[in-house]
C-alpha positions in Angstrom: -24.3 20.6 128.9 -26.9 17.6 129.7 -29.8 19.5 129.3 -28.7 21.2 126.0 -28.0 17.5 124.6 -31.3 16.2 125.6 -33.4 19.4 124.4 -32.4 18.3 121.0 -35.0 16.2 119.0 -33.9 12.1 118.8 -34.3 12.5 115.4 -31.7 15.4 114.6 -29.5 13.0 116.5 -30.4 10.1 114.1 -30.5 12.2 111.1 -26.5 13.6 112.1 -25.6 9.5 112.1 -27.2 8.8 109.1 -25.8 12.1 107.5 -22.0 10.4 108.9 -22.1 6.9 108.1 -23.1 8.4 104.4 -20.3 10.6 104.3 -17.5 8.2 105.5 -18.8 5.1 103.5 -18.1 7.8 100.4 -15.1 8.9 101.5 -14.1 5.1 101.8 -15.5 4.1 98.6 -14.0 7.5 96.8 -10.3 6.8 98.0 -11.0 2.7 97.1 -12.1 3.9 93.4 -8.8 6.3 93.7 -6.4 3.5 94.6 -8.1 1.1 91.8 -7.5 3.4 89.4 -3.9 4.4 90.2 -3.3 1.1 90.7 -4.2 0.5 86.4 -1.9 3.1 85.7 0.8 1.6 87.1 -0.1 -2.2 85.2 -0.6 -0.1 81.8 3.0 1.4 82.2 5.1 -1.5 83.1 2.9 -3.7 80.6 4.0 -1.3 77.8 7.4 -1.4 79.2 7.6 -5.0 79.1 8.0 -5.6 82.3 4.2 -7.0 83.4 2.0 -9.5 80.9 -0.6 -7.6 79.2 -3.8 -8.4 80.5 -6.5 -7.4 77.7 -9.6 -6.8 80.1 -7.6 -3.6 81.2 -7.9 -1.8 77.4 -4.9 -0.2 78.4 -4.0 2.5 75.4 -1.2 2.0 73.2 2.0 4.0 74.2 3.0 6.7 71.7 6.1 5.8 70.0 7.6 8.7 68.1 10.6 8.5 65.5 13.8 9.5 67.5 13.2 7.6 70.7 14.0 3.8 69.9 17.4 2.4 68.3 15.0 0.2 66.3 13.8 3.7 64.7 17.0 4.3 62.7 
């Protein structure tokens, strides 16, 4: 097993590193993105529940309020 790991080139060993730091620095920066943007779902929802302050730098999108849902409606 030595000798088949040291009959490959240094550099297909270097370029496999590179290749993995590059893949798992995406896959962290992927589910950090995912986790963001779940995260301002939530604050839209409870904002337009009335449960959070509305923070404007989010540009959350104004809820849909149809005719027969509220009390205040009739």
């Amino acid at each position: 097993m030595r000798k088949i790991i040291e009959s490959v080139p240094h550099q297909f060993w270097m370029g496999l590193l590179v290749a993995a730091a590059i893949g798992a620095y995406s896959w962290v920066g992927e589910s950090d993105y995912q986790q963001q943007v779940e995260s301002a779902q939530l604050y839209c929802e409870m904002s337009d529940r009335g449960a959070w302050p509305v923070r404007p730098e989010l540009k959350c999108p104004k809820p849909d309020i149809q005719q027969g849902l509220h009390l205040v409606a009739l």
